[in-house]
C-alpha positions in Angstrom: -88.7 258.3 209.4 -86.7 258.5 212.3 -87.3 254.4 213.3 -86.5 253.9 209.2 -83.1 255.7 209.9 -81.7 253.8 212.8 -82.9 250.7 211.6 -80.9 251.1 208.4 -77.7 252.7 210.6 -78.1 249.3 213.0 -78.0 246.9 209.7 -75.0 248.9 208.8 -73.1 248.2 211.3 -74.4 244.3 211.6 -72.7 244.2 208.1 -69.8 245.9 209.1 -69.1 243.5 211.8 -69.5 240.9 210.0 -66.9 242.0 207.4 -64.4 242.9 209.8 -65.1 239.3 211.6 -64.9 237.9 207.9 -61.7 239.8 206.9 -59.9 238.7 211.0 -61.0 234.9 210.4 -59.3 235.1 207.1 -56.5 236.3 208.3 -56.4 234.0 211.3 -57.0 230.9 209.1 -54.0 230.8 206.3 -52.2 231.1 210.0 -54.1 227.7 211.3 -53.6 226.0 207.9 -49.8 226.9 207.7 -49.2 225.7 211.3 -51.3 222.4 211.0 -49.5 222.0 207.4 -46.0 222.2 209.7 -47.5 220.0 212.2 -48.2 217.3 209.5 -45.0 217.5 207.8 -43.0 217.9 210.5 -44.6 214.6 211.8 -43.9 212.7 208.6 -40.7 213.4 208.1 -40.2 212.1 212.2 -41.7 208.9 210.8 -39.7 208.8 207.6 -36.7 209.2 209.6 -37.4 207.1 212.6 -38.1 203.5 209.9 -35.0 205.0 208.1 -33.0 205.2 211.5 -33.9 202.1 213.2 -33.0 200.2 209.5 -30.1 201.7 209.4 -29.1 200.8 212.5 -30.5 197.1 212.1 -28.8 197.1 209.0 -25.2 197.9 210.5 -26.2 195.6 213.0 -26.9 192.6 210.5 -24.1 193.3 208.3 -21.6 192.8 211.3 -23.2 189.8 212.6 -23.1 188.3 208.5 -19.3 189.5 209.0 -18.6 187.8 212.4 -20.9 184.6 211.0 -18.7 184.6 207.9 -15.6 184.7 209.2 -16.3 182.0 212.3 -17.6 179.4 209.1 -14.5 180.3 206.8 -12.1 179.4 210.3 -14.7 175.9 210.8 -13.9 175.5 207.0 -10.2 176.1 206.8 -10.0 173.9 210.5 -11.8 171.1 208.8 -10.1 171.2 205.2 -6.3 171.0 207.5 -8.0 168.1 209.4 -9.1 166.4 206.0 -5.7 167.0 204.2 -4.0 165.6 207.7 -6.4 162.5 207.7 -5.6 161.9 204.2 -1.9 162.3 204.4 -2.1 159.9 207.3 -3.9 157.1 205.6 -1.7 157.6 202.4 1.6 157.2 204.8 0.8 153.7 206.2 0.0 152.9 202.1 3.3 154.1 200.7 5.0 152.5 203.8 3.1 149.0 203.1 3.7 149.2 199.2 7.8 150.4 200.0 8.0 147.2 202.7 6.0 144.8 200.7 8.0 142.6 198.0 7.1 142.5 195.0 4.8 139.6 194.4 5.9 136.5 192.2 3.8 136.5 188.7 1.6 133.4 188.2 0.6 132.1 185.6 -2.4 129.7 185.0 -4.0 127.2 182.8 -7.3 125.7 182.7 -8.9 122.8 181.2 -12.4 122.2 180.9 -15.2 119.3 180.5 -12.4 116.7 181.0 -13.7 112.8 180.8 -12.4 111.9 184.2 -14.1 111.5 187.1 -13.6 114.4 189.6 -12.7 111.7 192.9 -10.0 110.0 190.2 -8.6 113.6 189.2 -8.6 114.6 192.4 -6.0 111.5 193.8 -3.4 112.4 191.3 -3.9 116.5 191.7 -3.2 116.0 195.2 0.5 114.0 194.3 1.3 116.9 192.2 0.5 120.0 194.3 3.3 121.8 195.4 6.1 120.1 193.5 8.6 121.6 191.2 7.6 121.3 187.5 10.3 118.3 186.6 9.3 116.3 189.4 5.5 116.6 188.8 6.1 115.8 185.1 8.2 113.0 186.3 5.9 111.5 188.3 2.5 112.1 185.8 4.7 110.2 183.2 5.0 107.4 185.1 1.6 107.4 186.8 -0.6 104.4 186.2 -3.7 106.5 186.6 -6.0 107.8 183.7 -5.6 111.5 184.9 -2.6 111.9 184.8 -2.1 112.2 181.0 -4.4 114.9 181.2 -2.9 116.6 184.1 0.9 116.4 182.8 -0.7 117.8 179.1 -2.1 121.0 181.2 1.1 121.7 183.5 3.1 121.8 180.1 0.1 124.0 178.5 0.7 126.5 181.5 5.0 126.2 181.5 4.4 127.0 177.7 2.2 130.4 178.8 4.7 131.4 181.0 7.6 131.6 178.8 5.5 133.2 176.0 3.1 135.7 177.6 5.4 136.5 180.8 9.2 135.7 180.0 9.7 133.0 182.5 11.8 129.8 182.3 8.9 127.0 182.3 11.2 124.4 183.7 11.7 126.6 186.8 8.5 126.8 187.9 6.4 125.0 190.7 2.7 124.1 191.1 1.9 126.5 193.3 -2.5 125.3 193.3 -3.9 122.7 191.3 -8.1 122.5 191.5 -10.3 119.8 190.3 -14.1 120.9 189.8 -17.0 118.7 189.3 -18.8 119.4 185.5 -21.5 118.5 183.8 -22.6 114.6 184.2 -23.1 112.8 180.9 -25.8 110.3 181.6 -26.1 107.1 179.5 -28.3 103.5 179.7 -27.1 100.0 179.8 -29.5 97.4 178.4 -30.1 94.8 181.1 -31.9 91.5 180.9 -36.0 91.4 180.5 -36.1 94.6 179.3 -34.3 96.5 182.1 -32.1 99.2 181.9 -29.8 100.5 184.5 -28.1 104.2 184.2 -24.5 105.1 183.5 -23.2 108.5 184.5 -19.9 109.6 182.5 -18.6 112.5 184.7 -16.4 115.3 183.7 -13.9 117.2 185.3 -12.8 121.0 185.2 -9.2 121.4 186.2 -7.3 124.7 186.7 -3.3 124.7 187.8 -1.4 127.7 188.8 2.4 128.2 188.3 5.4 130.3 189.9 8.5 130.6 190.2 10.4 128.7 192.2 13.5 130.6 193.1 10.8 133.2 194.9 9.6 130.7 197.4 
């Protein structure tokens, strides 16, 4: 009975132990937990705020190189809008001077006539009489021209004295042939009948003429 007793006095106190080691661990644990749960927070919010710092500071530090950048492209811009408005000014100087020096330039007035049945060589001998004479005196001297082309020369110089007093408000019989041009046009091309049975070709050529007139006070 005796051995029974301090057997159940020795599990007693095992279980007491163990309570009071249960009960100190408690205790000691919320302790642990709240300390590592500082631990932990404290570190996050040292890694929150360390992004948050270094952004903000990268942040101030782009923003005031985007300033610096801005303002060094709006001086390039103004610097190269002056040099555009001075290099525009310059080129329109020269202009206005040219236009306020340069007379005013004689009107002229032309005339053309077309698929005319003369020869271009033949036009051209009596075009080259008449060039640069005053109106009368080419008139003159088609009128009494022997040559073929000359009636149709002396009809187109009148044609283009006529033009200038209606469509410009010139005196016609002040005028001068300033150009007269003789083109080559289309080739009519005709046969002749020969003997036994032959034929030899004909070529009627035509002639486009054009004559210029001006005044000839300007010159």
């Amino acid at each position: 009975m005796a051995d029974e007793k301090n057997d159940t006095q020795i599990n007693n106190k095992k279980t007491a132990d163990k309570k009071a080691e249960k009960k100190t661990s408690a205790k000691k644990q919320p302790a642990k937990k709240a300390a590592s749960k500082g631990q932990a927070e404290s570190k996050k919010a040292a890694k929150k705020d360390a992004p948050k710092a270094e952004s903000k500071k990268d942040a101030k530090g782009d923003s005031k190189e985007s300033k610096k950048a801005a303002k060094k492209e709006a001086k390039a811009a103004k610097k190269e809008a002056k040099g555009n408005q001075d290099k525009k000014t310059a080129k329109k100087e020269p202009a206005k001077r040219a236009k306020a020096k340069a007379p005013a330039t004689p009107p002229v007035v032309r005339a053309n006539a077309r698929y005319v049945r003369v020869a271009p060589r033949k036009a051209r001998l009596v075009a080259d009489q008449v060039r640069g004479l005053h109106i009368e005196q080419a008139l003159a001297l088609l009128q009494f021209s022997p040559r073929g082309a000359a009636q149709d020369i002396q009809k187109l110089i009148q044609s283009a004295a006529a033009n200038a007093e209606n469509n410009h408000d010139l005196v016609g019989d002040e005028m001068r042939v300033a150009s007269i041009t003789v083109d080559e046009g289309p080739t009519l091309r005709r046969f002749r009948p020969r003997a036994l049975g032959r034929a030899t070709p004909i070529n009627k050529r035509t002639s486009h003429i054009a004559v210029a007139l001006t005044p000839a006070e300007d010159e």
